[in-house]
C-alpha positions in Angstrom: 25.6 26.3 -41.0 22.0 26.0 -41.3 22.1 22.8 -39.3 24.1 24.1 -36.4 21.8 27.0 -36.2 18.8 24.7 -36.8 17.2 26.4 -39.4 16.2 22.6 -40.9 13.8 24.6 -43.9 16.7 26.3 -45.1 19.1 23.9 -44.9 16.4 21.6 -46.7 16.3 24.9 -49.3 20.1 24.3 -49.8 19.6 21.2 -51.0 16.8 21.6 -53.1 18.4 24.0 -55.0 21.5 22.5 -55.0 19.7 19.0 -56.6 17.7 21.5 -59.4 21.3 22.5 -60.6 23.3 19.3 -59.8 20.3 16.5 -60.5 22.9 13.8 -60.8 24.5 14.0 -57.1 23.8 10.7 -55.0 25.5 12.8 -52.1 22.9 15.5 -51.6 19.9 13.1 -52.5 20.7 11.1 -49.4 21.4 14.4 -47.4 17.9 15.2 -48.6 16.8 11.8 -47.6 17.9 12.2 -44.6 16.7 15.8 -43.9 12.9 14.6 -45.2 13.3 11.4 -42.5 13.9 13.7 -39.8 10.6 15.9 -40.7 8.4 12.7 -40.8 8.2 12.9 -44.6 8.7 9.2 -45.3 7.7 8.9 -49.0 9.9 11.4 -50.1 12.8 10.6 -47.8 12.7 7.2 -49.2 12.6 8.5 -53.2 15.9 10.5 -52.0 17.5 7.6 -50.3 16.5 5.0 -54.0 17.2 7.8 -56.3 20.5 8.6 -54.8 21.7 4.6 -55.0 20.0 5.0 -58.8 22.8 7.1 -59.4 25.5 5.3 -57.7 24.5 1.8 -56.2 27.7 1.8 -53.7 27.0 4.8 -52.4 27.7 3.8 -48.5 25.3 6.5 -46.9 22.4 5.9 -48.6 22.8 2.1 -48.5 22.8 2.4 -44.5 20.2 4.7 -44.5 18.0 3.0 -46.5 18.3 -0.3 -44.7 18.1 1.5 -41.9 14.8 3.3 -43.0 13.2 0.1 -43.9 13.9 -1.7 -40.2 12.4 1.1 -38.7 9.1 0.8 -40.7 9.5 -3.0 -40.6 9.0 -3.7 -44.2 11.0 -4.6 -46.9 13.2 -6.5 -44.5 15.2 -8.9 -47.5 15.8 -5.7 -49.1 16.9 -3.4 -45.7 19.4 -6.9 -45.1 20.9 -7.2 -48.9 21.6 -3.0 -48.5 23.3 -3.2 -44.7 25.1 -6.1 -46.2 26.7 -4.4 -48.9 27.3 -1.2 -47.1 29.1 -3.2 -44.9 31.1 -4.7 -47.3 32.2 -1.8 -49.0 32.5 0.4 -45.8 34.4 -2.1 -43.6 34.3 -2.1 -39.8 32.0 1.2 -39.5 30.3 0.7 -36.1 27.1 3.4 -37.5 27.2 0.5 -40.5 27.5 -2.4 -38.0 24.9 -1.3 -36.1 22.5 -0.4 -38.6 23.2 -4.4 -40.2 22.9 -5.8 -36.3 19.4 -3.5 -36.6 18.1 -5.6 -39.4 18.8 -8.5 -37.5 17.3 -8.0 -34.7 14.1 -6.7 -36.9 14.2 -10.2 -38.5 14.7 -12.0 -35.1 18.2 -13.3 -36.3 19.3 -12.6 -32.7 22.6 -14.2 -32.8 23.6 -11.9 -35.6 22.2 -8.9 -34.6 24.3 -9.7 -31.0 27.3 -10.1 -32.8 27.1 -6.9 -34.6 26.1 -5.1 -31.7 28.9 -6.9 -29.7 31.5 -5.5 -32.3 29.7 -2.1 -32.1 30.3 -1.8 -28.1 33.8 -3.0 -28.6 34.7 -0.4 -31.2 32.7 2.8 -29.2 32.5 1.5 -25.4 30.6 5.2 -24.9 28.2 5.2 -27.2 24.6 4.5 -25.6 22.6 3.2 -28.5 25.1 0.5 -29.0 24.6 -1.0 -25.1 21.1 -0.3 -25.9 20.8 -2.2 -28.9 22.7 -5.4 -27.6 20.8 -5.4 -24.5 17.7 -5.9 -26.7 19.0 -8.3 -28.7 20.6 -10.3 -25.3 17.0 -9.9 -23.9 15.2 -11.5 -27.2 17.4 -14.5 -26.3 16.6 -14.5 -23.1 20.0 -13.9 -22.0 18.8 -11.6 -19.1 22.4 -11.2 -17.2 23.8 -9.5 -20.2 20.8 -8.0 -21.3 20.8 -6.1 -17.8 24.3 -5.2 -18.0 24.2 -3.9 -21.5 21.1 -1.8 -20.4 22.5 -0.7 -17.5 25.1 0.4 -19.2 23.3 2.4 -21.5 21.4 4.3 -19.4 24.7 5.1 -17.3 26.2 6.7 -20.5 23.3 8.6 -21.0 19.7 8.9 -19.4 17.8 10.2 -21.8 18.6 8.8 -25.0 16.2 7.9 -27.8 15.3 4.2 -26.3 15.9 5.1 -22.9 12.4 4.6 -21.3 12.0 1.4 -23.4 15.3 0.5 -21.4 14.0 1.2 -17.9 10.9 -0.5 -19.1 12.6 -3.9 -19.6 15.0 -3.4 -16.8 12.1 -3.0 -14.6 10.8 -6.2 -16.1 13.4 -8.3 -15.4 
């Protein structure tokens, strides 16, 4: 409820108190991760996320969100790969999960990867932006600038202002 209403300090209360009752639940330590990655409080995000797969190492969520986490900041990227990996494995055909493993390949410049992830991605959810978004990146790293234009296009057609957009009109513009 807190979330909907976007109240993010009580819904981060919630939590809190829920983890100094319940210390052992992976679940709300990657909630909390999340909620502290959203508010720019990267150390602490990142102790929810590793505590949470502390106490259960195939806990999907926090596997994706950590590898995710660590492609953002660029570091740790043999780690943020052996996470998406395994969250992969154990979640299956997830495109979120897909996407966040195509991520750390394109991070890591392993383009024909991360193109093949994002490929599977846009099959599975045709109207999801980010997906065209993130392939047309990864086509445009390879200098693949037919599909890379397409995918963008694409993107931007779905939706105009999502997060990556003006990097999108940027390289569009470029080409």
């Amino acid at each position: 409820v807190y979330s909907m209403e976007k109240q993010g300090d009580k819904e981060l209360q919630v939590y809190k108190d829920l983890l100094a009752n319940r210390p052992d639940q992976a679940g709300s330590h990657s909630y909390l991760g999340t909620l502290y990655e959203k508010r720019g409080e990267f150390k602490l995000a990142e102790e929810h996320y590793v505590k949470a797969l502390e106490l259960n190492p195939d806990y999907i969520p926090a596997l994706n969100n950590l590898a995710f986490f660590y492609a953002e900041q660029d570091r740790e990227m043999n780690k943020a790969l052996d996470l998406a990996r395994k969250a992969k494995d154990l979640g299956g055909e997830v495109p979120a999960i897909m996407d966040t493993l195509g991520w750390v390949y394109y991070k890591k410049q392993v383009y024909d990867s991360a193109i093949e992830e994002f490929g599977n991605c846009v099959e599975k959810e045709p109207g999801n932006p980010i997906f065209h978004y993130h392939l047309g990146l990864a086509y445009n790293k390879k200098w693949d600038y037919v599909n890379a234009e397409k995918s963008l296009k694409k993107a931007l057609a779905l939706q105009a202002d999502f997060k990556g957009a003006s990097e999108a009109r940027k390289i569009l513009s470029q080409m």
